[in-house]
RONU-420184 format. One record per residue (C-alpha): residue in three letters; x, y, z. Coordinates in steps of 0.5 Angstrom, whole numbers, plus 500, padded with zeros to 3 digits. Layout:
<sites>
ALAXYZ...
</sites>
This chain:
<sites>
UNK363064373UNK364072373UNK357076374UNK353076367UNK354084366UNK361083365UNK364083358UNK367075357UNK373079355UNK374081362UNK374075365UNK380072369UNK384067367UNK380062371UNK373063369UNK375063362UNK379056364UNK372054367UNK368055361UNK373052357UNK372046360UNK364046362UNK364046355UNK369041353UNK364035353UNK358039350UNK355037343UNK354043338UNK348045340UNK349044348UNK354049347UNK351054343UNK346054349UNK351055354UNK355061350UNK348064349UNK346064357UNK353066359UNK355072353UNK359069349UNK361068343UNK363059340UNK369063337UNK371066343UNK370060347UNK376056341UNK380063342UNK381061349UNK382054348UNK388055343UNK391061347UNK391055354UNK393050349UNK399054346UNK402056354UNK408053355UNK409050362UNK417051362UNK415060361UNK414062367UNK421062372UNK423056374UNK426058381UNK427064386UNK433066383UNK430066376UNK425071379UNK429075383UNK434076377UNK428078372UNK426083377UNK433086378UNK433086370UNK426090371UNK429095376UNK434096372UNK430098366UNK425102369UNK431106372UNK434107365UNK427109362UNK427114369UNK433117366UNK432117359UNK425121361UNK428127365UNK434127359UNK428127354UNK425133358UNK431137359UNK433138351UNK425140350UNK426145355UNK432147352UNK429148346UNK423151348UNK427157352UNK432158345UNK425160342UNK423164347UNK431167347UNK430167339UNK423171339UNK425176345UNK431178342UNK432176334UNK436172330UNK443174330UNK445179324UNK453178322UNK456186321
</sites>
């Protein structure tokens, strides 16, 4: 279990698999106990144990391959967004400048 100041909400997945299972065999009132000595709430304890029973063991990659291509995919996309990022940046320099340009020397009068 995580020191006592720590909000249960913070604890890592281990210390929240541990309180499930401490839990686990515990009647009502034995469980209401332990929730209030550690901090928690019985629904905190529920929402955790739905979120671990509805993990998939077939979600995280199966192989190196798998995994070395996911983090191909990831570069890649960091990469575009880098690019997308600077693009971005420039066209709202542009803009800027053509108000500047526009506030300097006025609108274009047709003769």
């Amino acid at each position: 279990m995580p020191a006592k100041s720590s909000r249960p909400d913070d604890w890592d997945s281990k210390a929240k698999l541990a309180a499930i299972i401490q839990t686990a065999a515990l009647n009502e009132a034995q469980r209401s106990e332990y929730c209030r000595q550690h901090g928690l709430y019985p629904e905190q304890l529920d929402a955790w144990k739905a979120a671990f029973e509805s993990l998939e063991p077939d979600s995280a990659p199966a192989s190196k391959a798998d995994l070395a291509q996911h983090r191909k995919k990831l570069k890649q996309l960091e990469k575009e967004i880098l690019r997308k990022d600077k693009a971005l940046a420039e066209a709202a320099a542009l803009l800027v400048l053509s108000k500047k340009a526009q506030a300097i020397w006025g609108t274009k009068e047709e003769d």
